[in-house]
MISEVEX-951042 format. One line per field, with one value per residue (C-alpha): residue in three letters; x, y, z. Coordinates in Angstrom, 1 decimal, always signed. Each point is the difference from the previous one (the first is absolute). Example, Ala and Ser with C-alpha at 12.3 -4.5 7.8 and 13.67 -1.06 7.14 Angstrom:
! residues 2
dose	Ala|Ser
c1	+12.3|+1.4
c2	-4.5|+3.4
c3	+7.8|-0.7
//
This chain:
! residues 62
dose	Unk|Unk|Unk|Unk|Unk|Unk|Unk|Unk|Unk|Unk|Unk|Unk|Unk|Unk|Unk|Unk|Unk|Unk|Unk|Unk|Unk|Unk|Unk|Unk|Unk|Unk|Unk|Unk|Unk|Unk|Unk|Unk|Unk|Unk|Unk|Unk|Unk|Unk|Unk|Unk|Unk|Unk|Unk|Unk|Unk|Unk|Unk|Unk|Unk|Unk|Unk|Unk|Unk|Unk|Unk|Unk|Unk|Unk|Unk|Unk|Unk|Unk
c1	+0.0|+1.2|+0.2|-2.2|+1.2|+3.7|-0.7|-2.8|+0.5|+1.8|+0.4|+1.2|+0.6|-0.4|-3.1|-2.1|-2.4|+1.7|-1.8|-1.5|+0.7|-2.9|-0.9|-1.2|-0.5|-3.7|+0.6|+3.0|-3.1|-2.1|+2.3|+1.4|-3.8|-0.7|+3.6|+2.0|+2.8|+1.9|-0.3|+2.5|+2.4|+1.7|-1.3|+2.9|+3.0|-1.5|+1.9|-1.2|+0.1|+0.8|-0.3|+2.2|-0.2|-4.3|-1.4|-4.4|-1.0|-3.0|-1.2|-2.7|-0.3|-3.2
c2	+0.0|+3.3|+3.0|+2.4|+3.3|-0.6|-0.4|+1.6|-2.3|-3.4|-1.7|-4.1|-0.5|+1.1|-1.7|+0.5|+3.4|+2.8|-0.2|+3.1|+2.2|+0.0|+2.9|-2.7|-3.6|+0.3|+1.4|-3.2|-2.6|+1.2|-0.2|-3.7|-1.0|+1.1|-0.8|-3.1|+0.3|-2.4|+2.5|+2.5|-2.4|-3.3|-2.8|-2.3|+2.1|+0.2|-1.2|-0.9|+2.6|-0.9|+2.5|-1.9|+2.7|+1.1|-0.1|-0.1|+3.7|+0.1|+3.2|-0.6|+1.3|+0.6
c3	+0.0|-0.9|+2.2|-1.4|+2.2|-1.8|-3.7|-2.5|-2.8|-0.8|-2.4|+0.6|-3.3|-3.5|-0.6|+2.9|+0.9|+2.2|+3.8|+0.2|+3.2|+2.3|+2.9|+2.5|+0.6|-0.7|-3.4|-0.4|+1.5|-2.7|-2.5|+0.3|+0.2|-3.6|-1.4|-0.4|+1.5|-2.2|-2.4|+2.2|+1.4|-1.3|+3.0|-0.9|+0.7|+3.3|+3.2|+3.6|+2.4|+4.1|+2.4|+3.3|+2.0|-0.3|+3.2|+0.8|+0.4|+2.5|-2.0|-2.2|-3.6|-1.2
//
């Protein structure tokens, strides 16, 4: 997943559609429910990510 506060656009590579910079998550949400995201980024140059060091928040996120 990308960070969407560092970059506007990206493009993965030369094929694929450039992610379009959104102003909040709620725009992003909407977005990815009417696009396919296989169209934006290739699935099978992805790798695992592992976080060792995540802990449990006890905050709640709405």
């Amino acid at each position: 997943m990308r960070c969407q506060s560092q970059e506007k656009e990206r493009t993965v590579y030369d094929d694929e559609k450039k992610i379009p910079h959104f102003k909040n998550e709620s725009e992003e949400r909407e977005f990815w429910a009417a696009h396919d995201s296989t169209e934006y980024i290739d699935w099978n140059k992805a790798s695992v990510a592992i976080f060792p060091k995540l802990k449990p928040s006890k905050k709640l996120f709405p």
